[in-house]
Structures are given as structure tokens and as C-alpha cells.
N, C-alpha and C positions, 0 to 999 in steps of 0.2 A: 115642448119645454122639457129639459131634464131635468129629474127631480135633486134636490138639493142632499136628500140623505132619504135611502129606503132601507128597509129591512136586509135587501142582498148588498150595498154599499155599506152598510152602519160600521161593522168591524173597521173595514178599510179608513172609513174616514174619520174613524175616529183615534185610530192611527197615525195616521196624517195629520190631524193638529194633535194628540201629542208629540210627536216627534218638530211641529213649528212652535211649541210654548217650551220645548225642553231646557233651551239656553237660557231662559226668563226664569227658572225655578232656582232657587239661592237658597233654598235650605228644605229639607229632606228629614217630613217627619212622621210618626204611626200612630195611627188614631188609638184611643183607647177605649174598650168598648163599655168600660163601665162610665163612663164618659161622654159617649157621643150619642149624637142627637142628627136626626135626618132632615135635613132642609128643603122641601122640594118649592122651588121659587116660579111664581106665573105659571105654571102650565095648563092653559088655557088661551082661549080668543085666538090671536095670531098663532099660535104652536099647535092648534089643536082642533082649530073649526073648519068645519067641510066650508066646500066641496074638497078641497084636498089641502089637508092638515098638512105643514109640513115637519113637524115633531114628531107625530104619528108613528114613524118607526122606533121611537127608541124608547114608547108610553110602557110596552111590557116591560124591560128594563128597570123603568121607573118604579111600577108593580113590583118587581121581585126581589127588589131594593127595600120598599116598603115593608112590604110581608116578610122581610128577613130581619130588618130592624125593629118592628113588632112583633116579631116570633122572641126574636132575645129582650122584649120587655124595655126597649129604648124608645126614646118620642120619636114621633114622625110630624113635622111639621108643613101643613101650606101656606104658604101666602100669596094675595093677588094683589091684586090694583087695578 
């Protein structure tokens, strides 16, 4: 089975759909940092449970997202379901 997204594919594919959502985006705009707020949504159960998680590559990512938006004092939000 080929994995869906690893850690040596992750840049690439995530390349590849933005470059397939590009034509969909109709307005173009910049977060503001006193302002924003980090949503990280389900990441768990299917994204993330062995035996082979298929989100799993891109969890550090999510980390360092985290720890950035709580280093500058802004919320970092989960939710599941």
C-alpha cells in the first residue's frame, strides 16, 4: 500500500493541493496576529491511531504551529468529536 502522505512526500503534497484549491480562492487576505487564534480541528482516531496513522506526518508541523501561537500569547484551540 502507498502511503497517503509521509514525512518525505508532505512538502510535495501539500504543494499539489495548493496549487489544485488555487483557482477556488476569490479573495486574498493576512492574518492579524493580535487577532488570531489557532484552530486545530479532530486530530485524533482516524488522523492519528496506529497501527499506521495516516496524519502522522504532518503532527510535528501541527506542534510547531502550536508552540508558535503560544509562544506569542494567542489561543490554540482543539476540538473533537
Amino acid at each position: 500500500m502507498i502511503d497517503y502522505i509521509s514525512p518525505e512526500t508532505l512538502d510535495e503534497k501539500t504543494s499539489e493541493w495548493l496549487e489544485k484549491i488555487e483557482p477556488f480562492i476569490f479573495s486574498r487576505w493576512e492574518l492579524d496576529p493580535e487577532k488570531s487564534a489557532l484552530l486545530i480541528i479532530d486530530c485524533q482516531n482516524f488522523f492519528v491511531t496506529q497501527p499506521e496513522p495516516d496524519g502522522a506526518p504532518i503532527l510535528p508541523r501541527i506542534r510547531e504551529l502550536a508552540r508558535t501561537f503560544r509562544h506569542a500569547g494567542r489561543p490554540v484551540i482543539f476540538t473533537r468529536h
